[in-house]
N, C-alpha and C positions, 0 to 999 in steps of 0.2 A: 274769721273772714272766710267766705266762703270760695272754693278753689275754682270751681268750674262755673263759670258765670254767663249767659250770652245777653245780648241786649236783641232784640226784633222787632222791626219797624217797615212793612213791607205794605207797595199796593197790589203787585199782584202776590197772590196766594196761592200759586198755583203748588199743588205738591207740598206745602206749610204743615198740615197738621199730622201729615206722616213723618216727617223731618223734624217736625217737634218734639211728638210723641217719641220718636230715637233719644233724644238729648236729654229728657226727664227720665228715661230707663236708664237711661248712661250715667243717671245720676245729676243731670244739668239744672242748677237753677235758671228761669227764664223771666225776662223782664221784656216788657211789651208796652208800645204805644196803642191810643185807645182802640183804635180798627182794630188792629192786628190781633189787642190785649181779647176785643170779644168775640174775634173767629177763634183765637184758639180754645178760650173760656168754652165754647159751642163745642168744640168738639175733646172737652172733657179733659183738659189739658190745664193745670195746675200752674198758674201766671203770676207774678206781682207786676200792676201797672206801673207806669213812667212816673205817675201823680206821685206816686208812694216813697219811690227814690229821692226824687228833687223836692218833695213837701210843697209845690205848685203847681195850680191845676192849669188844665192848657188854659191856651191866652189868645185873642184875637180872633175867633172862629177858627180854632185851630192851626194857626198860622206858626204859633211858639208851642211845644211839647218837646223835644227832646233837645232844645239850644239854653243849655243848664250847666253850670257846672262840674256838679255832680255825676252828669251825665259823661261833659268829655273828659274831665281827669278819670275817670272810672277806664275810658279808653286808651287814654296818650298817656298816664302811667308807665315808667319803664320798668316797673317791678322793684325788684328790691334800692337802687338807689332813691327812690321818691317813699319807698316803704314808711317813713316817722315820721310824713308829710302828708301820706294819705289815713295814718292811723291815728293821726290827731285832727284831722278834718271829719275824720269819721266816715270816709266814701272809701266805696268796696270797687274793686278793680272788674271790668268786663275781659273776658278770656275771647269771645269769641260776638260780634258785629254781624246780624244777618239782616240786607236793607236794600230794597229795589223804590226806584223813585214814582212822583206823581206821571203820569202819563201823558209827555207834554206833544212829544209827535203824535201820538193816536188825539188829542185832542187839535191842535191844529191841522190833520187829516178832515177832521171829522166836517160835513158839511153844515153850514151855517155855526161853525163853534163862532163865538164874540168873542171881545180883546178881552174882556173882561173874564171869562171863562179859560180862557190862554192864557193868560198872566196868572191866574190862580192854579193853575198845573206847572206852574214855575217852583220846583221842589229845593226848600232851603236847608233846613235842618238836614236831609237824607243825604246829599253831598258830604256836609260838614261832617255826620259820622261813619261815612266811608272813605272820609280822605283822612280821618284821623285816625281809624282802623288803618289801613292800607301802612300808613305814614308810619305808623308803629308796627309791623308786621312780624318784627321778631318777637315778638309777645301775642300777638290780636290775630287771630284769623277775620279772616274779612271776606262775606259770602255778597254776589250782589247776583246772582242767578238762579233760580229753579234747578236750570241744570246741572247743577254743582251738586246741591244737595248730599245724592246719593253719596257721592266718593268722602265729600266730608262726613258724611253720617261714619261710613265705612271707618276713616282713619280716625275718628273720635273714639268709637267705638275698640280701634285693636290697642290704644293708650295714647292719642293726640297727632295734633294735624306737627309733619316735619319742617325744617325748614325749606325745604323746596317748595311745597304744598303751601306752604303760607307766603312763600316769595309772589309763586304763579298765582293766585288768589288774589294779592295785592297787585299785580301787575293788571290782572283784569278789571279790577276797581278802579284805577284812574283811569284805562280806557274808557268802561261807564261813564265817569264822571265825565271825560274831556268830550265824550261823543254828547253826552247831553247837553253841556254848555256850546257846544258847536251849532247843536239845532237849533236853540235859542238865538245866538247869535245870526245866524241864517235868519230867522225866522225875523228879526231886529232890522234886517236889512245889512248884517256883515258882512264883507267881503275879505276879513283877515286872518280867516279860518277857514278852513274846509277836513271835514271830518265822513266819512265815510262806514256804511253800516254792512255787513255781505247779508245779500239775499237768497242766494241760491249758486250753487254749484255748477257750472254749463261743462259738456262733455269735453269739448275743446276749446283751443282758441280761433284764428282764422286759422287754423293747418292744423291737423290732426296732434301734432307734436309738439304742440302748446296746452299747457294746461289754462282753464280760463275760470274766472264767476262773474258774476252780477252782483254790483254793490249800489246802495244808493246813499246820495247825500243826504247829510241828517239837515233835518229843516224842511228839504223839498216835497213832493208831489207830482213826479211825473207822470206822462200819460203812462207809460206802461206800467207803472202801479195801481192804475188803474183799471189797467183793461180787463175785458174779460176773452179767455181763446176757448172756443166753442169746439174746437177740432184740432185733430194733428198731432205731427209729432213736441217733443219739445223745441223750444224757442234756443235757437245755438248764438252764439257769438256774432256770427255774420249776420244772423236775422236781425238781432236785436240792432245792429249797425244800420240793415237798410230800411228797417221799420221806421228806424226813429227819423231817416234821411226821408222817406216816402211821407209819412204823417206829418214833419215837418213841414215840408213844403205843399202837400194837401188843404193842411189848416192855413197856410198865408194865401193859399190863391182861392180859400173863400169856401161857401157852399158849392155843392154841386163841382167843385171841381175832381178832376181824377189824374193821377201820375200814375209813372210806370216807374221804377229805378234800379239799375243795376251797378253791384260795388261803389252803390249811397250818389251816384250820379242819376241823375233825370235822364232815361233815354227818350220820354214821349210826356208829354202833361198837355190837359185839354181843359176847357169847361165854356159852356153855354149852350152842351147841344139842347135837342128836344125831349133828352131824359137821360137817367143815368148811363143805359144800355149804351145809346149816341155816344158820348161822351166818352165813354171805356174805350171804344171802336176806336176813336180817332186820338186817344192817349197811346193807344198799344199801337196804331198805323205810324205813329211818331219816327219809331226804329222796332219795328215787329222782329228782326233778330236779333237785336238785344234785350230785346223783353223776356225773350225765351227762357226761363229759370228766375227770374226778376219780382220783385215785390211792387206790389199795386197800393195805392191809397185812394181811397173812393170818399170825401166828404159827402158822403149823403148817405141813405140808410141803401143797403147791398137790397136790391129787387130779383123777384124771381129770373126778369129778362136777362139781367146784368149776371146773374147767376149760372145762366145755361151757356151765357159767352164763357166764361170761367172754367166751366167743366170740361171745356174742349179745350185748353190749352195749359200749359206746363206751365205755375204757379209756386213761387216759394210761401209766400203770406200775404194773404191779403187784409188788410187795415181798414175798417169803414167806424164811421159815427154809429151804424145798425144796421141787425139785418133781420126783412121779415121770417119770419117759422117759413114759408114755401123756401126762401133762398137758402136757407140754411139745411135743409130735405134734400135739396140738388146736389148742394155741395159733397152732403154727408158720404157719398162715395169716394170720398176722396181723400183717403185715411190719411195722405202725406201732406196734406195743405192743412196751413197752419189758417183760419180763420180768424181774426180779433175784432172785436166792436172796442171802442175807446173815445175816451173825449178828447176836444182839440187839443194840439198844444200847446202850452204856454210860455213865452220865449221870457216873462219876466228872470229867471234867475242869470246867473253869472256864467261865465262861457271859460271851460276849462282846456286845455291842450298842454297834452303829458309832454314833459321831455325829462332828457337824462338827471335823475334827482331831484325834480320837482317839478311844477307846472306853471304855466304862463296862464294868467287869466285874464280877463278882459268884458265888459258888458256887450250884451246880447248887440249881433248885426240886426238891425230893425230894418226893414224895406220901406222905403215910402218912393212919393210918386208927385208932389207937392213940389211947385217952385224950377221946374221943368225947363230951360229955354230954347225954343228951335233960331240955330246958328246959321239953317241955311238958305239960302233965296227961296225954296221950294218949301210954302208950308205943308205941313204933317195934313190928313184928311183925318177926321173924325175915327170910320175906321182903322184906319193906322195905328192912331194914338190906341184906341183900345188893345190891340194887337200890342203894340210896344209894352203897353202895364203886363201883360203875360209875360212877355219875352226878359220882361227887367227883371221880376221877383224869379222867374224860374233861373237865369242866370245867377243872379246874389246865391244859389241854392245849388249851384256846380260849383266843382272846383278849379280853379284858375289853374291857368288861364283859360277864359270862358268866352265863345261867342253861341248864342243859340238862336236857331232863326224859325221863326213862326209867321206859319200861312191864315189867314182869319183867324178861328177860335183856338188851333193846337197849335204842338209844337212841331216841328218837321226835320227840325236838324239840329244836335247838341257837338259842340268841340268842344273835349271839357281836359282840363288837366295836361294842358297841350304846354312846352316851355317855351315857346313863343306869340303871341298873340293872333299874328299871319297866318302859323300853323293851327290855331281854334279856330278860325275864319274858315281853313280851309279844308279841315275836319267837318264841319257843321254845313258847308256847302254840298260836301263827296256823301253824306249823309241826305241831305235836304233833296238831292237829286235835283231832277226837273222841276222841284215841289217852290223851290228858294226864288222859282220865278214871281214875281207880286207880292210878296212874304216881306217883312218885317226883321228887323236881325237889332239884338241887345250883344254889349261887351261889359262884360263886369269890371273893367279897367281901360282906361284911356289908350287909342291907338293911338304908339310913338311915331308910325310914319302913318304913309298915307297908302300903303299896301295891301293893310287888311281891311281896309274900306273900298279900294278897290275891288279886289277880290271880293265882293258880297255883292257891288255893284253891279259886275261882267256875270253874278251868277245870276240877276234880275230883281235883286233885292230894291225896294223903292225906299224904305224907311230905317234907321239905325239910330239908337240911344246909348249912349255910353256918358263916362262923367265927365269928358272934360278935362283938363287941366294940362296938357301937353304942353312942350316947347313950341311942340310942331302942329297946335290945334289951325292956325290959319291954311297951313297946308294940308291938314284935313279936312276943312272945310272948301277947300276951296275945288279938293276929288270930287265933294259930294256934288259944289255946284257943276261942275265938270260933268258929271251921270246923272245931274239931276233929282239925285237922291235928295229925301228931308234926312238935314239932321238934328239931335237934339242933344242938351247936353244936361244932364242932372243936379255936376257939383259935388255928389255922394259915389265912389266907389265899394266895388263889394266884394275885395280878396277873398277866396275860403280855402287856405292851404290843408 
């Protein structure tokens, strides 16, 4: 029976045939499934295949090759108590499992992959003999990375892997495993897992004296896995916070629209001017000193004009759909601005929010604008209502409590995070200045009295949307007929703690 055995069954190969070539010096027999059996046969690497073992050739397009018996007792063996049981079956024990799966995220990444192509990167056999490596670990090394390699080459090589080295080994193979059946699941439309993968390292977290990274959900596709950052420095904690707050709310209010946001709140959001350039202007005229330092999102491709506005003012990130080669020339003096082109975003997955030990989840806030009633004598005017669709989605997209008041196409005044609703009325008014006169005003939750309708009223607001559903909705309604205000009520609230 032969002592040092390994089973190999990999689809990336990255680093294989140097890690092999160690294990045949070292004296290793090697047994290989068919890929794997003729990369390393190519690089001169002395193999017996899977076929040979089990005495059955793969089955199904490849679908059955190492789900055999021969194969797993060879692994789940515990050595000498199964000893008269596998010497009379006649199957030779595996010492050491080296085995990375089909490539089912990069194929669901991939654009235009079909279900059919997705389902067949669903890796069956590769789980089963990494979980029964891993399971048996006091016997079985169990390799499921590239980057192991070396160390296990190493500790093969000075007389076998310890028990530590075979614990931590197995410990990272159910991670594999669990993170892969998580993307799947994800991928299936679960919502009773979540599994996370680390991307990269970030300097800090929000304060210097947090350590932080970037992870992403197995399954998903966010924009920023997409994006591309043309300039700048790296992307920190807090970027990636106001990025994805800025992009978010760019991609609901459409093409061509443009926000400004600071600590993931909207200080200014516009769209319909006469080009992008317009539009930028009157995002950032929204609260031009809270811009100051602030992330921008430009749905539409970044233009030269929109470019030269840019260069003259202090900019954390700016986020566009694209940008021409002139705008990105302008920018390029601007070694601290972080630049990103990306696609919109995509609010289908599931909505996470960390708390002590675990997380609260819940389906995505969708905004809509459907099913609408105006409650008050004063109907809404055509302009209005347009004006309200801005002011509603940009409110769902602060954080409560929220009132934000918008003059025609921008926004002019945000009260965001305020812990009374009176007090975001009267934030978003001291904001809006003399602007809140003829303006528009959204609350993302129902005023309980009739105070903070007031206050929007006396500051010349004419129109107000909010959801509705008070004790005290007829005495709010009855302020607005009072100022003459339209109001309207929706039905749908839109907390964002």
């Amino acid at each position: 029976m032969v002592l040092s055995r390994a089973l190999i069954s990999v689809h990336d190969k990255t680093g294989l045939p140097a890690f092999a070539s160690r294990l045949a010096a070292a004296g290793w027999e090697i047994v290989a499934s068919g890929g794997t059996a003729a990369a390393l046969e190519e690089a001169g690497i002395e193999v017996i295949e899977v076929e040979e073992v089990t005495g059955a050739p793969e089955m199904l397009g490849g679908r059955v090759k190492t789900l055999h018996p021969r194969i797993h007792a060879g692994i789940l063996s515990r050595g000498s108590n199964d000893d008269a049981e596998m010497e009379a079956l006649g199957i030779e024990l595996f010492d050491l499992v080296v085995c990375n799966l089909y490539p089912f995220r990069e194929t669901v990444a991939s654009p235009g992959a079909s279900e059919e192509e997705i389902i067949e990167n669903i890796d069956i056999g590769g789980p089963a003999m990494i979980r029964a490596a891993a399971k048996n670990h006091h016997r079985v090394g169990v390799v499921v990375s590239p980057e192991s390699y070396h160390e296990v080459a190493e500790a093969l090589e000075a007389g076998g892997l310890d028990d530590e080295i075979r614990a931590r080994l197995a410990a990272d193979a159910f991670a594999h495993t669990a993170a892969y059946d998580a993307a799947i699941s994800t991928w299936m439309g679960g919502d009773r897992a979540l599994y996370l993968h680390h991307v990269a390292d970030l300097r800090y977290g929000e304060n210097p004296h947090q350590e932080a990274a970037l992870h992403q959900e197995d399954g998903a596709r966010p924009w920023w896995s997409q994006m591309t950052q043309h300039q700048g420095k790296e992307m920190s904690f807090n970027n990636y916070a106001d990025a994805d707050a800025a992009w978010g709310l760019a991609s609901s209010l459409g093409p061509g629209a443009v926000v400004v946001v600071k600590h993931t709140n909207p200080s200014g959001a516009a769209r319909g001017g006469a080009g992008t350039a317009e539009t930028f202007e009157m995002a950032w005229e929204g609260d031009s000193l809270a811009a100051f330092g602030g992330v921008v999102g430009i749905n539409a491709e970044l233009d030269p004009e929109t470019a030269s506005l840019l260069a003259d003012r202090f900019v954390e990130v700016v986020v566009a759909r694209s940008a021409s080669p002139e705008a990105l020339e302008i920018l390029s003096a601007k070694k601290g601005l972080r630049l990103i082109t990306a696609p919109s975003v995509d609010e289908a997955g599931l909505d996470f929010r960390r708390i002590a030990g675990g997380f609260l989840v819940q389906t995505p806030d969708v905004v809509e604008s459907e099913g609408w009633e105006t409650v008050s004598a004063r109907p809404v005017t055509a302009a209005e209502m347009e004006s309200l669709r801005l002011a509603w989605v940009v409110a769902a997209h602060t954080k409560s409590n929220a009132v934000v008041i918008v003059h025609g196409p921008k926004v002019v005044g945000v009260g965001a995070g305020d812990q009374s609703r009176v007090g975001a009325a009267q934030r978003a008014v001291i904001r809006a200045e003399d602007r809140a006169k003829g303006g528009v005003a959204a609350s993302d939750a129902f005023f309980p009295f009739r105070d903070g309708l007031d206050t929007l009223a006396e500051a010349g607001v004419t129109a107000v949307v909010e959801p509705g559903g008070s004790v005290r909705d007829e005495e709010v309604i009855s302020a607005a007929d009072e100022h003459g205000v339209s109001l309207v009520f929706t039905g749908r609230r839109h907390f964002r703690h």
